[in-house]
Structure formats: structure tokens, C-alpha cells
C-alpha positions as CSV (number, residue, x, y, z in Angstrom):
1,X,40.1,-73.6,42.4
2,X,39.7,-77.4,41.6
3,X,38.0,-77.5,37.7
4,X,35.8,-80.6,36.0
5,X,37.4,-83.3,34.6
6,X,34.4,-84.5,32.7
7,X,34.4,-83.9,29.0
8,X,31.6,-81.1,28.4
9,X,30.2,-79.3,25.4
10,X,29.6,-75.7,26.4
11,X,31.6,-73.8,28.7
12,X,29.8,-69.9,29.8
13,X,32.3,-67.7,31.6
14,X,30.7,-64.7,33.4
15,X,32.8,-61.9,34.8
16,X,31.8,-59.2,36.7
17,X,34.0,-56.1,34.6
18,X,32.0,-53.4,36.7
19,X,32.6,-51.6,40.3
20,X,28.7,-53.0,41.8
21,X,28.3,-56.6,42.7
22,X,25.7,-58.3,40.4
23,X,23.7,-61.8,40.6
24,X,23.7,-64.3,38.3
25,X,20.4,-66.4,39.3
26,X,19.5,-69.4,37.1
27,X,15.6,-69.8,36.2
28,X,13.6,-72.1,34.5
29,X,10.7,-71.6,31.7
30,X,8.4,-74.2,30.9
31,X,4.1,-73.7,30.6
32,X,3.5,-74.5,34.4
33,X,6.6,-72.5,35.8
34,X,7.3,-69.2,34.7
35,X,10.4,-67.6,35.6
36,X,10.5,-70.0,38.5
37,X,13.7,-68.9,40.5
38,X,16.8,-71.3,41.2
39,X,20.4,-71.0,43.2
40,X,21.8,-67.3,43.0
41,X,25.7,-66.4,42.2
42,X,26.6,-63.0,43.9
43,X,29.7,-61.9,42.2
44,X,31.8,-58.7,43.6
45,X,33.8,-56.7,41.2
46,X,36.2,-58.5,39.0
47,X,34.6,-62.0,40.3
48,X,34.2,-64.2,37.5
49,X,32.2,-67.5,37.5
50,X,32.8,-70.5,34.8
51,X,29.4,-72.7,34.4
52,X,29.5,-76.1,32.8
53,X,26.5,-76.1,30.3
54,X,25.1,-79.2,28.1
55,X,25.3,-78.5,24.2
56,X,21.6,-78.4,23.2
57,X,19.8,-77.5,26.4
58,X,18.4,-74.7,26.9
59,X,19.4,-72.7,30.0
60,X,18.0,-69.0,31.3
61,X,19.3,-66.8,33.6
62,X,19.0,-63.4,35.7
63,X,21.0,-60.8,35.5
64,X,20.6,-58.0,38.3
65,X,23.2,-55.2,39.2
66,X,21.9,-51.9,41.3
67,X,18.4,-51.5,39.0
68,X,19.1,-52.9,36.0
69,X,17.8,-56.5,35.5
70,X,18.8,-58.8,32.4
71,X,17.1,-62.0,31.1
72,X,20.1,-64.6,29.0
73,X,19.0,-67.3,27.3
């Protein structure tokens, strides 16, 4: 799978390590947009996904699997 070659600062690797599929769905937070939704990430078991962050911004994301829902920021 073809990589960046761009120097970057922050490099987040999510696997999926469990037997469900989960989402990974990137949101934004600001005072006029609460948890405003952005591009989704399906992942099947043992899929892992590397995302290409900037050092010092501020990035949040959904976590679903089955029920269970998890905010990372």
C-alpha cells in the first residue's frame, strides 16, 4: 500500500485487534458545530488504518463497534 513521503509530525495507527468490524469516524468540535460528523473508516477484524496527523492540532474521533461508542481526542 503506497505510504507519504512528506515529512509529518504525528503518526496514529488504529488496528482493529477484535472479531466485530468497528468505525473510526472523524468529527469536529468548535462552538457552532458540535460533534459535526466527517468521512467514516470501517475496519474488519485485524484491519488496521495509519492516519497522518499535524503536531499541535487538535483532532477527534468516533469510535463505534456493536453498542459500544468511544469519543478520542
Amino acid at each position: 500500500m503506497p505510504t507519504s513521503t512528506e515529512p509529518f509530525e504525528v503518526l496514529f495507527e488504529f488496528t482493529n485487534d477484535t472479531a466485530d468490524f468497528a468505525t473510526l469516524q472523524l468529527t469536529r468540535e468548535n462552538a457552532s458545530n458540535v460533534g459535526v460528523a466527517g468521512p467514516v473508516i470501517r475496519l474488519f477484524p485485524k484491519d488496521s488504518v495509519s492516519l497522518v496527523l499535524n503536531a499541535g492540532a487538535t483532532y477527534h474521533y468516533l469510535v463505534k463497534q456493536s453498542q459500544r461508542h468511544a469519543q478520542i481526542s
